[in-house]
Structure formats: C-alpha cells, structure tokens
Backbone bond lengths (Angstrom), bond angles and torsions (degrees), N, CA, C in turn:
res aa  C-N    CA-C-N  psi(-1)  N-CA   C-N-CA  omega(-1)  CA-C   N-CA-C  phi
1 X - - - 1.464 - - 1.527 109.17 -
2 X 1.158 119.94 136.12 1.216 138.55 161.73 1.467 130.30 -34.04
3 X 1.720 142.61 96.67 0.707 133.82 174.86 1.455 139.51 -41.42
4 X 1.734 145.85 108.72 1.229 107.35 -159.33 1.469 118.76 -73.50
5 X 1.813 104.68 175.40 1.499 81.28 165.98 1.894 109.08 -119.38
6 X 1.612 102.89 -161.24 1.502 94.31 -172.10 1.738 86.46 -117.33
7 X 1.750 93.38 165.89 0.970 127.18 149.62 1.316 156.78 -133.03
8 X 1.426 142.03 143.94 1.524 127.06 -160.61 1.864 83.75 -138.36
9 X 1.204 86.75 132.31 1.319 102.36 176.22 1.692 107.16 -131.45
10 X 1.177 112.84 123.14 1.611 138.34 167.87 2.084 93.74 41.45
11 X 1.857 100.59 58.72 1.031 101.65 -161.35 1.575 92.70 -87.39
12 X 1.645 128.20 162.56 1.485 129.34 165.98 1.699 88.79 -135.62
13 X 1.262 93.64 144.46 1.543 100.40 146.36 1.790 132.59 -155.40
14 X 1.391 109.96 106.25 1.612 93.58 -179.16 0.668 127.93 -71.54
15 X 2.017 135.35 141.06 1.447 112.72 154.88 1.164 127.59 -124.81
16 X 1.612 117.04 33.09 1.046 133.36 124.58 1.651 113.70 -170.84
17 X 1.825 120.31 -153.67 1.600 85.51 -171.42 0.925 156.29 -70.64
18 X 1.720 101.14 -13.15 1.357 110.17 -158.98 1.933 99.18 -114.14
19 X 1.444 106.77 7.19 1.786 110.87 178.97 1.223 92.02 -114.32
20 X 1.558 131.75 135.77 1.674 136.26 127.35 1.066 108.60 -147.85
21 X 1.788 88.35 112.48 1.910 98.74 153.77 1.234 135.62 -36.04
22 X 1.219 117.29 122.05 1.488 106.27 162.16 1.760 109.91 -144.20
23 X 1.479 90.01 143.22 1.570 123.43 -175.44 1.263 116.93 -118.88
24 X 1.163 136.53 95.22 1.333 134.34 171.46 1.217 149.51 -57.67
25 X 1.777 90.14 -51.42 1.657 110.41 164.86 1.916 110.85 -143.69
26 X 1.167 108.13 106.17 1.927 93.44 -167.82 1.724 89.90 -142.89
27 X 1.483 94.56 107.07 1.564 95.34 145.74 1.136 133.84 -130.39
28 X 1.565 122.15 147.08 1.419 142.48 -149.71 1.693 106.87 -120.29
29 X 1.262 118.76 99.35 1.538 143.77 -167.88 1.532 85.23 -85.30
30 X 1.812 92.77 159.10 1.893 107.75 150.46 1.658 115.99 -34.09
31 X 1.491 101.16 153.16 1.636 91.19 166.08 1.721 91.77 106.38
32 X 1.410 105.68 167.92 1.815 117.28 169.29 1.304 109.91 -96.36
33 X 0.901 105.16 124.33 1.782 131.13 162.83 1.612 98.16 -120.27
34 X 1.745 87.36 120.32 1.187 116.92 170.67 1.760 124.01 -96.72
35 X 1.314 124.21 130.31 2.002 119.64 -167.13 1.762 71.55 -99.91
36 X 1.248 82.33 159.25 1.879 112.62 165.16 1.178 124.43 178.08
37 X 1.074 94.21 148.04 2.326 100.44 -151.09 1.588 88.85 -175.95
38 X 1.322 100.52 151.07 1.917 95.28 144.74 1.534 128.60 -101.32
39 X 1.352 99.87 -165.41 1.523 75.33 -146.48 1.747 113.38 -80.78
40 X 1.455 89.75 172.45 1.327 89.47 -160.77 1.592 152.66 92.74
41 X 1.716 82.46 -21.72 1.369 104.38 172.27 1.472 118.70 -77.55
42 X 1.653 116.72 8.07 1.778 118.78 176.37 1.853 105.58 108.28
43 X 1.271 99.70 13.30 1.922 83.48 -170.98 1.579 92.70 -49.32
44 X 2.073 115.80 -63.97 1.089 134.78 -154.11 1.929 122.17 -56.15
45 X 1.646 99.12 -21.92 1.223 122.76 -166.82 1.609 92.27 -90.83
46 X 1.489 134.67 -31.89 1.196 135.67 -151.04 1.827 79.64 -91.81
47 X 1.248 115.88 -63.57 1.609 127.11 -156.98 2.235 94.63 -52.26
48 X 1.397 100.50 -39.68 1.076 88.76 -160.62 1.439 132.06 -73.43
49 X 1.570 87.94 -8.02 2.025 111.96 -178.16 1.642 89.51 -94.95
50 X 1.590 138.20 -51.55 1.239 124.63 -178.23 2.105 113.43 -56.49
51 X 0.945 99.73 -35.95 1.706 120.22 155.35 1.382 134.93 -50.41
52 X 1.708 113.09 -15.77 0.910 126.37 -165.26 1.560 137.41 36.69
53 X 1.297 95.01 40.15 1.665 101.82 -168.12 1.448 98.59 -100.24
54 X 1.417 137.51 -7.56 1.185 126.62 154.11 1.436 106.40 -155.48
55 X 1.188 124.65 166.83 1.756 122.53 -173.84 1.038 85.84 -118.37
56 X 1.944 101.11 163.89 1.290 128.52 -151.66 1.817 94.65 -74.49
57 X 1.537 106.44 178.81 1.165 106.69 152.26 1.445 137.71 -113.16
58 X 1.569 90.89 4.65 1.434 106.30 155.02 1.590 115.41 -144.67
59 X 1.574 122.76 158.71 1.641 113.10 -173.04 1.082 125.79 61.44
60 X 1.355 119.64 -171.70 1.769 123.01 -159.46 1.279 110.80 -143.20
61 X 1.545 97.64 158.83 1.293 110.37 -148.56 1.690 96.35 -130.74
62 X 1.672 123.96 85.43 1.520 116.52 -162.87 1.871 104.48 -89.08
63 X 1.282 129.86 170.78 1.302 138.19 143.32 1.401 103.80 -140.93
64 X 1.431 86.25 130.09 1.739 102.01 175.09 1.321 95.45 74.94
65 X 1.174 144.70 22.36 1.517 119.07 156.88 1.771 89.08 107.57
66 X 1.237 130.30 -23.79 1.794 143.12 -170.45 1.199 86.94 -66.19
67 X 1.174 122.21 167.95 1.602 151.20 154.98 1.903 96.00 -100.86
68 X 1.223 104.33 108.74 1.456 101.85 174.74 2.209 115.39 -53.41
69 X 1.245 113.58 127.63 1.545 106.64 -168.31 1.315 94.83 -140.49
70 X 1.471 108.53 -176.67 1.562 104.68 173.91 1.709 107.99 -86.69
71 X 1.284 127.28 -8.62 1.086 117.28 -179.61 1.527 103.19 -79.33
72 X 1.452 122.68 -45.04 1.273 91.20 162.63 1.473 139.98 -143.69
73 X 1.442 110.79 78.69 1.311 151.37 163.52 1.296 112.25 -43.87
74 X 1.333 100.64 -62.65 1.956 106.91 -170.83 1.223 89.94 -67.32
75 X 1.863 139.58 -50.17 1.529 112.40 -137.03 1.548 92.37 -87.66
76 X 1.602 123.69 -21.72 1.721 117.83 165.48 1.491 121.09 -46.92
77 X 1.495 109.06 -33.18 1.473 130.02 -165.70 1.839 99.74 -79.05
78 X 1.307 88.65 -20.68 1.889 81.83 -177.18 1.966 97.44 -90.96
79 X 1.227 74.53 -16.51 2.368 65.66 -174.69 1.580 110.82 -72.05
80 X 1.441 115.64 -12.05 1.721 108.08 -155.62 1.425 96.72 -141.30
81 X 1.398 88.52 147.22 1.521 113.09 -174.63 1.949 104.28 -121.12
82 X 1.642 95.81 135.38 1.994 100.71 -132.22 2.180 80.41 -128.14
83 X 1.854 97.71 102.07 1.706 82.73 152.65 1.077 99.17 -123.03
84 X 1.895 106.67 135.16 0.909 130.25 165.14 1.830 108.81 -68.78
85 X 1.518 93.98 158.32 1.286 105.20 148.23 1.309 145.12 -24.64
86 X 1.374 116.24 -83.88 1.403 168.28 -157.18 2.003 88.94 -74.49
87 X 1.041 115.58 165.66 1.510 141.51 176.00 1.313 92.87 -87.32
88 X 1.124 150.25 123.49 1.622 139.27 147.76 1.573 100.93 -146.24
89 X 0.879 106.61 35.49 2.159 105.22 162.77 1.577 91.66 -100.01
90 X 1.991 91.95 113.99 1.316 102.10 155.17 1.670 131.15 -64.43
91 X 1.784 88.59 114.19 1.451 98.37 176.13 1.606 143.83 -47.25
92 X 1.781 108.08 -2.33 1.583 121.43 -176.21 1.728 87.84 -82.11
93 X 1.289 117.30 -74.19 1.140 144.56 -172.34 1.847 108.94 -28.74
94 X 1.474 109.63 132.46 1.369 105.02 175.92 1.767 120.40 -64.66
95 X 0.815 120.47 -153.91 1.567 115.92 167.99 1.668 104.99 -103.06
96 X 1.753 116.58 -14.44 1.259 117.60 -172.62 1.615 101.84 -75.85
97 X 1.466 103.67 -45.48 1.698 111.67 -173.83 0.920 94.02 -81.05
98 X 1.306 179.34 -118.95 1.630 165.06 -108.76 1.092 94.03 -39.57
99 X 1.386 122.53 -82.70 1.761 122.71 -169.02 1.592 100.33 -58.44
100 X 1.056 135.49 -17.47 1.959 119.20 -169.22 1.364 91.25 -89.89
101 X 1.383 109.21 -40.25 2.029 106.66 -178.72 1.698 102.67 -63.36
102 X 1.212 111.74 -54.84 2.005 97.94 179.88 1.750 109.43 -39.49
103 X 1.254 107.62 -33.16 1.351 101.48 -135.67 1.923 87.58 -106.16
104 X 0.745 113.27 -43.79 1.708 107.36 153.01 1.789 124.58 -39.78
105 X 1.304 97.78 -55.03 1.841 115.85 150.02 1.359 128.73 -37.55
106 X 1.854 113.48 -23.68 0.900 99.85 -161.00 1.583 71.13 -120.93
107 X 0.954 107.16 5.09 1.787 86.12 175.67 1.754 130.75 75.81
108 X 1.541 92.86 20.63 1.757 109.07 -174.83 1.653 116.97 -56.00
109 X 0.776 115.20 9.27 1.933 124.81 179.49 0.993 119.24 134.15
110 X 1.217 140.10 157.20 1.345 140.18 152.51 1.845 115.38 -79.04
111 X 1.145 116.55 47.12 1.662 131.80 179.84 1.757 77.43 -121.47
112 X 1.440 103.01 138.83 1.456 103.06 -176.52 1.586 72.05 -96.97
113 X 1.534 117.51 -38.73 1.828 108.67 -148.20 1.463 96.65 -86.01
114 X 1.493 135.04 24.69 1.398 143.34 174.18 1.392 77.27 -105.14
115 X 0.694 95.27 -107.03 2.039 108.39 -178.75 1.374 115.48 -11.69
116 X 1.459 138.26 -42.25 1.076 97.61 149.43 1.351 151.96 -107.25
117 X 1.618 101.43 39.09 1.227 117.72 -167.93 1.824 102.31 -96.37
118 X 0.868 89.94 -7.60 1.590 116.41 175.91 1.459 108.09 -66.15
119 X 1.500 97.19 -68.84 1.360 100.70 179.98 1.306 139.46 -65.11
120 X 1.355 95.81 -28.38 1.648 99.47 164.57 1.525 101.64 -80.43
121 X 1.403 139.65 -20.82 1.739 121.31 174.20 1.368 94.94 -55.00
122 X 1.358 122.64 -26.67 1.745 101.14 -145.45 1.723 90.88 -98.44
123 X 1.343 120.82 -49.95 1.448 121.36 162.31 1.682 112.27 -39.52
124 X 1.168 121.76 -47.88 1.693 106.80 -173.80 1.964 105.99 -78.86
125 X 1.465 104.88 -7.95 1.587 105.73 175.44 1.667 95.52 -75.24
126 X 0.706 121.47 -41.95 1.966 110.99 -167.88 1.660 100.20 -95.99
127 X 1.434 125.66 3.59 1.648 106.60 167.01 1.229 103.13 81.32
128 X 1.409 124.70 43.33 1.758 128.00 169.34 1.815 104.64 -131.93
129 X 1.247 118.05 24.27 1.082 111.34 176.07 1.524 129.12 -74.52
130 X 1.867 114.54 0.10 0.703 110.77 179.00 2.004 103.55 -121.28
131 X 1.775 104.28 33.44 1.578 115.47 -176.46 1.530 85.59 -142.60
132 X 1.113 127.67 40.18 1.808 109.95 166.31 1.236 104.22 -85.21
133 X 1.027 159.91 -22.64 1.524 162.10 -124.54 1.766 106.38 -146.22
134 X 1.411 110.20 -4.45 1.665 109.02 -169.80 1.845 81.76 -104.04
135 X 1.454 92.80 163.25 1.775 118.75 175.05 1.089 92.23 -77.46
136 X 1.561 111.17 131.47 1.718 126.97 158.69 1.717 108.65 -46.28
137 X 1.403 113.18 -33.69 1.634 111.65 -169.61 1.634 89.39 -66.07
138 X 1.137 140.40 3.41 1.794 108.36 -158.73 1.429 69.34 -148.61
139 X 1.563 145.84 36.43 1.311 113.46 112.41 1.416 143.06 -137.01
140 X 1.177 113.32 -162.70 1.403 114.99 -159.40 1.752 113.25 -43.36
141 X 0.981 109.57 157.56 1.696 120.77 171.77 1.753 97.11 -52.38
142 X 1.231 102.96 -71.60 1.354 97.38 -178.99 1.385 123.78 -62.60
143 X 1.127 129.37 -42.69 1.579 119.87 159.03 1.095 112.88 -49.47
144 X 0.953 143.05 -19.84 1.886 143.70 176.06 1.510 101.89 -62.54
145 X 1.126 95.34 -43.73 1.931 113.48 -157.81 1.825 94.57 -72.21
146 X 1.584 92.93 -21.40 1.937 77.95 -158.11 1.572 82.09 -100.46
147 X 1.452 137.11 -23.32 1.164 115.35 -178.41 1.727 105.02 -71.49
148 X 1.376 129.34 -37.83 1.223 109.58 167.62 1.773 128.96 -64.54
149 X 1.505 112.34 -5.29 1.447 121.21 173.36 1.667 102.10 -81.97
150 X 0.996 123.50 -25.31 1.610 129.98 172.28 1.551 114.08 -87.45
151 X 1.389 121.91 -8.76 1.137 129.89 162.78 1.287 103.09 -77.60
152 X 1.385 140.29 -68.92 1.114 148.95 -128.93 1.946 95.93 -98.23
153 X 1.745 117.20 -20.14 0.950 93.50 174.70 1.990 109.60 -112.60
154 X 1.416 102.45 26.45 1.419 95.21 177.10 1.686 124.15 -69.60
155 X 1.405 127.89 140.69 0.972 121.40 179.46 1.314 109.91 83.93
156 X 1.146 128.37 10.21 1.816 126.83 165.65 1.505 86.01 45.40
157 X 0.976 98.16 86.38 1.692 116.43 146.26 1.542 137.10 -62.03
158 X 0.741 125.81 131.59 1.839 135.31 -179.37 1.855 101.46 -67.86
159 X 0.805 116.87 -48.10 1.331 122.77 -167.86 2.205 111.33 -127.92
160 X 1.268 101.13 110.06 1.207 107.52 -163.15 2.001 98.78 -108.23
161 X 1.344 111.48 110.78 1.879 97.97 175.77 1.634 76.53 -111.42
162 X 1.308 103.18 154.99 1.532 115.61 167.45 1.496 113.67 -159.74
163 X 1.414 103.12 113.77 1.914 97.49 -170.95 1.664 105.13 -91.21
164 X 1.023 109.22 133.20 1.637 112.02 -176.32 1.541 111.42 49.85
165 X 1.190 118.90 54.12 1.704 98.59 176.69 1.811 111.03 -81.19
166 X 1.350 130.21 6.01 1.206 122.64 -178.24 1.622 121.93 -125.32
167 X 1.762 91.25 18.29 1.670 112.03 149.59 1.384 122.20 -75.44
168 X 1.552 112.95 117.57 1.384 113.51 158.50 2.090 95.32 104.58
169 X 1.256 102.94 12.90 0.960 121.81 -171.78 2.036 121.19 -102.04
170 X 1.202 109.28 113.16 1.614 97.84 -155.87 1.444 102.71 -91.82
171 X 1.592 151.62 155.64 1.162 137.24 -109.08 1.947 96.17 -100.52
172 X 1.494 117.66 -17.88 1.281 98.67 164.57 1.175 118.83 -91.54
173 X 1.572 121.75 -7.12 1.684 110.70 172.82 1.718 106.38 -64.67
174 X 1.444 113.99 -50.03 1.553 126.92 179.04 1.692 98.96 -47.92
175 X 1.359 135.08 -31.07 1.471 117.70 -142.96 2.099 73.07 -93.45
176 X 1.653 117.52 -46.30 1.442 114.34 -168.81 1.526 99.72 -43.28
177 X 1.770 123.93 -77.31 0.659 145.88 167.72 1.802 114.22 -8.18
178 X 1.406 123.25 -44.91 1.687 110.05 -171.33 1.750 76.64 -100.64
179 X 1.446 143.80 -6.64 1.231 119.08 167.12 1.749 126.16 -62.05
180 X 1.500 85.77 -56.68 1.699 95.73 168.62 1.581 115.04 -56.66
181 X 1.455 120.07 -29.45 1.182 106.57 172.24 1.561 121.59 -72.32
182 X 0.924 120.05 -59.63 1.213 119.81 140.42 0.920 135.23 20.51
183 X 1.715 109.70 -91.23 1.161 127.23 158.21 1.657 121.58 -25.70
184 X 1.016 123.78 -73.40 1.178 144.29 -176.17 1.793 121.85 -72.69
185 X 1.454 111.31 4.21 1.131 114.10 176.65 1.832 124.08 -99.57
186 X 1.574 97.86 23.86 1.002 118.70 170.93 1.832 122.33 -100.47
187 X 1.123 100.66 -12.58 1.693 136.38 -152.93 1.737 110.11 -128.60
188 X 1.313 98.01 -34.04 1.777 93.88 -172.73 1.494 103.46 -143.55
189 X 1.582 112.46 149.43 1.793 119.69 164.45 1.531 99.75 -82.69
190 X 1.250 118.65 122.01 1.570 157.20 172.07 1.258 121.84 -92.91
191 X 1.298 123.44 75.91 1.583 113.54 175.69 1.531 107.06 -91.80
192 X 1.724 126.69 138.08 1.337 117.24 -170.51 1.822 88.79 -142.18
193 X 1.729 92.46 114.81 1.818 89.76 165.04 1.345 101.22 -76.12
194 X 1.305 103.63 137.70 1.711 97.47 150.60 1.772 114.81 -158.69
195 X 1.486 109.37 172.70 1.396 92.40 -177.54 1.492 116.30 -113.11
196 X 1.235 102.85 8.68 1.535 118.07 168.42 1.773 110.24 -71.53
197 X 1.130 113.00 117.80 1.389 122.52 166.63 1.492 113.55 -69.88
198 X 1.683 84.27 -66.86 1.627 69.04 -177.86 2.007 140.05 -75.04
199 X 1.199 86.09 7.21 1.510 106.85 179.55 1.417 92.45 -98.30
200 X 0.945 145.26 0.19 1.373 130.98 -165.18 1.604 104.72 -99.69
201 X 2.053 98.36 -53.46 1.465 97.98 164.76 1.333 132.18 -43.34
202 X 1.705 110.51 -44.72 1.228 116.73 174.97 1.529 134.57 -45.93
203 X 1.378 103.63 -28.19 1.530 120.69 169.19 1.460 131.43 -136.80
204 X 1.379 98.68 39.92 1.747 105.93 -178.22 1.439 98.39 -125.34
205 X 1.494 99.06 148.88 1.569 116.15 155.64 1.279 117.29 -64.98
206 X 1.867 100.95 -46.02 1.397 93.16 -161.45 1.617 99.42 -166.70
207 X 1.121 128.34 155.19 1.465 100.81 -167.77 1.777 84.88 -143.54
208 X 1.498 89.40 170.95 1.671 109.01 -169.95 1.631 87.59 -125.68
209 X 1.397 100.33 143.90 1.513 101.43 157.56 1.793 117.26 -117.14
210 X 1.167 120.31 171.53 1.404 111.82 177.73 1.792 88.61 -146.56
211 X 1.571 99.37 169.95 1.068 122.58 -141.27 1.957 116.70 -160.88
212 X 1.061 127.14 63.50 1.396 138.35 -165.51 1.804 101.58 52.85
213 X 0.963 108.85 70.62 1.470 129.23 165.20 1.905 109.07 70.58
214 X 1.500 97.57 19.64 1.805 107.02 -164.08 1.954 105.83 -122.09
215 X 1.303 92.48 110.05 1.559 98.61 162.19 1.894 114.67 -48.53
216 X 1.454 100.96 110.56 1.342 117.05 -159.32 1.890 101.22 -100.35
217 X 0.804 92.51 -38.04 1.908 114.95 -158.73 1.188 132.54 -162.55
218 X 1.526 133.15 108.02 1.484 123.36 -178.63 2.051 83.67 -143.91
C-alpha cells in the first residue's frame, strides 16, 4: 500500500514577531525528503506542523488527501512516528518503557508479545540492545536521542518526521541509520531536518531548502 503523502496549503505560521513561516504550496510524497536551512530559518517550525504538534496559524495542513481536524488527529497520530528536537525522554522511565509507552500510544495490536517484539526491533535498530532495561536519566545525551529515534521508528510507521536524527551520531551509527531509512522509504513519507549536506544527499529523494522562514528550493 501506498504511503500517504502531506500537504500544506497557503500555510503561515508565527512564532513570534519578527519569525513567520510561510509555505504556500509544498507537497511531500513516499520516499526521504530532506529540510535544510540554518538555523532558524524554520526547519523545526516546518517538522513540527507536518508532526502535528501544533497547527498552523494560517492554511492547511492535509495527510492522505484529509484536511488535518480534531476529528481526526488521533487516527493521523497513530500513522507517524515524531523525533523531536528537544531532549524529552522521560528520565524515570527505562529506554524499554519509553519506546513500549509510544508504541501502545500508537496502538500497535493488542498482542502484548507482538508489541514487544517491536520494541526491541526498534531498540536493536539504534544499538541499545544492551541499555533497554537502564533509566533514560543515567544515560548519555546521545543515547537519549537514539532511544527517542527508536521511539519514533517503532512499528514501521507510514509517516516518519524526524528533526536531526543523525546528531550525536558517530559515523557507523549515521551509516545504520540512512540504511534503515532507506530501507523504509519505499513504504513510508520521511521528512528528515538535518544540517548535514552531505548526509542529506546520501539519503534523500529530494530535499527542500528554507530560508528566513521562506520556501527557497525543493
């Protein structure tokens, strides 16, 4: 089946006075699409409306052909697997229960022993198979980052946003990392900010650039 894709139509968004995105016409097919800008220029602001973590403040934001709404928010929210930016793996929580809670969230079956066979695929994809069972608080910055990259890709997701997933990343985690993407860019729409150029070619279909909050190039 066909991955869907997204759309932003005559999208704006401020986030505060002197920044607002704007997107006019941008659509994002199966395959990797790579954002690139420096910073500031909206990679994080673009990922976070395709992410659905907040809607625009002007225009629309479709998947699959939908007009994103509150009616159906949650069942978009079950198609995509979302890394943020930002640090937000709660530090009580192991790295096993972070990824089993996304993935319960996302509603991956009612087979608990499917489910968590899941989670360890997605934990042994980022090289923590031997930290599933340790507290997120006691590890590394970068292990944080990859247990939320194993969040975001549990359950082979339909729709993959991922901001920086190949920060903090040492050159064979990055080489796994554009494999699995890869992999899966036959199967799912992949948006990946990043500020690596040349890593970007390496694993993009097609890339967009941005430019003080302005669609520059795709």
């Amino acid at each position: 089946m066909t991955a869907p894709s997204m759309h932003l139509h005559q999208v704006e968004h401020r986030t505060s006075a002197r920044f607002t995105l704007r997107v006019p016409s941008l659509t994002i097919g199966p395959g990797v699409t790579t954002v690139l800008g420096l910073n500031g220029c909206g990679k994080t602001t673009l990922l976070r409306l395709l992410a659905t973590v907040m809607a625009p403040t002007a225009g629309e934001v479709s998947v699959g052909g939908q007009v994103l709404t509150d009616t159906n928010l949650v069942a978009v929210r079950r198609r995509l697997g979302y890394l943020p930016q930002d640090d937000s793996v709660p530090r009580r929580l192991t790295a096993f229960d972070h990824v089993d809670l996304v993935a319960v969230m996302r509603e991956l079956g009612p087979d608990t022993r499917g489910r968590r066979a899941a989670v360890h695929r997605a934990l042994r994809e980022v090289q923590l198979t031997d930290l599933t069972g340790e507290r997120c608080g006691r590890l590394s910055g970068g292990q944080r980052r990859r247990v939320a990259l194993a969040a975001a890709l549990v359950g082979d997701a339909e729709l993959l946003v991922l901001d920086e997933p190949d920060a903090h990343l040492d050159h064979e985690q990055r080489q796994r990392l554009t494999d699995s993407l890869r992999a899966r860019a036959g199967g799912a729409t992949i948006v990946v900010a990043t500020h690596d150029e040349q890593w970007a070619r390496s694993v993009a279909d097609r890339a967009i650039r941005l430019a003080d909050g302005n669609l520059i190039a795709t």
